[in-house]
C-alpha positions in Angstrom: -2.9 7.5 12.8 -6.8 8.4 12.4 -7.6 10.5 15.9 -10.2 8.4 18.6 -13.5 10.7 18.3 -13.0 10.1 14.1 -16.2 8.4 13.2 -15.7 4.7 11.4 -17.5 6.7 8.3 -15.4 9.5 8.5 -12.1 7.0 9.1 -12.8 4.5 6.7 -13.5 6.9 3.9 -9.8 8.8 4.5 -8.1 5.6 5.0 -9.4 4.4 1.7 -8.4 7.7 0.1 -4.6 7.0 1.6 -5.2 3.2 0.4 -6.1 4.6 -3.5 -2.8 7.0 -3.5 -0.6 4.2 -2.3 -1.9 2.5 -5.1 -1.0 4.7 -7.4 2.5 4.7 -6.3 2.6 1.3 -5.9 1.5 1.6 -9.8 4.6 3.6 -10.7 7.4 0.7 -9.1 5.3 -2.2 -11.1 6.0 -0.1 -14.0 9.3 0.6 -13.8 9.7 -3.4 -12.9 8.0 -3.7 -16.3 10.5 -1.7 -17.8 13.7 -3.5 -16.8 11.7 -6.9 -17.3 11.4 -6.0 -20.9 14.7 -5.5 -21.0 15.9 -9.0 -19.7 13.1 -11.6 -20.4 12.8 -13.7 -18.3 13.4 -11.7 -15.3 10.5 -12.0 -12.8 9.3 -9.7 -10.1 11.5 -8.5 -7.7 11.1 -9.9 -4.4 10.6 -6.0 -2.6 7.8 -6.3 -5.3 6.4 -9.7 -4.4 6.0 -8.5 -0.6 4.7 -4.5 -1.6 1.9 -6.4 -4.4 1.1 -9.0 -0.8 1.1 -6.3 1.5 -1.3 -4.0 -0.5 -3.5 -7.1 -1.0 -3.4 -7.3 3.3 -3.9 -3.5 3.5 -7.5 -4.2 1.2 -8.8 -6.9 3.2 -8.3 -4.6 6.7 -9.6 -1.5 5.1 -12.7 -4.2 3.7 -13.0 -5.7 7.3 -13.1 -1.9 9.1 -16.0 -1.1 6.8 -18.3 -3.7 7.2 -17.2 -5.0 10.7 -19.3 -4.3 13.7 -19.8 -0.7 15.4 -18.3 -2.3 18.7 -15.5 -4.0 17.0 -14.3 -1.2 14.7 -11.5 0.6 16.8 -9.6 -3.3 17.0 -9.8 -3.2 12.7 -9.1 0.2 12.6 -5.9 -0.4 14.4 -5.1 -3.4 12.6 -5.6 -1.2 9.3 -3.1 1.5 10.2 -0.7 -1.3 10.8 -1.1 -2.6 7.6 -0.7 0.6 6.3 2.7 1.0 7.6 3.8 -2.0 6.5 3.0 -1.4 3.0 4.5 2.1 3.1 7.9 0.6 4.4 7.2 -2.2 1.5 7.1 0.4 -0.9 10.4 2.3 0.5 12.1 -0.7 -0.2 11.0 -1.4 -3.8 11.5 2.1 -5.2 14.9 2.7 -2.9 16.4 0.9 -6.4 14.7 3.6 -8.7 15.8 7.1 -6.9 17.6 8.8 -9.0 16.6 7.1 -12.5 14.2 8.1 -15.3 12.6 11.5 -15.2 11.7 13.1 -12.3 13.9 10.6 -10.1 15.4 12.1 -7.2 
């Protein structure tokens, strides 16, 4: 959680920094989806992928809305943006809790 004396610059900025890395991880569970799907045509995204791919859409629009909302109204988006954060990080949990363990690196 950003600290209360962070400017809406300063926040906005590292919360899209956290955004963009959660992307990237996101990045690596659509792949490895991919992987199996090849592997069983047919097969469409998981459901834990579904929700992650809809929360990280949610997660866009707040970061969007606590950049270009008003000064006076920025601490009620900011919070609302760290909530969507943690919901796609515990979105994410659950669609790569199937992959530990597999492929390189998996642990």
């Amino acid at each position: 959680m950003a600290s209360p004396e962070m400017d809406r610059e300063t926040y906005c900025a590292n919360l899209e920094a956290r955004v963009t890395a959660l992307r990237h991880r996101i990045e690596e569970v659509e792949r490895a989806e991919e992987a199996e799907r090849v592997n069983t045509p047919g097969h469409p995204p998981s459901d834990a992928l579904k929700d992650l791919q809809a929360r990280h859409d949610e997660l866009s629009r707040s970061l969007a809305r606590c950049q270009f909302i008003e000064e006076d109204d920025w601490v009620s988006a900011r919070d609302e943006a760290e909530s969507a954060f943690a919901r796609v990080e515990n979105a994410l949990e659950t669609a790569t809790a199937r992959y530990r363990g597999r492929g390189s690196g998996g642990g």
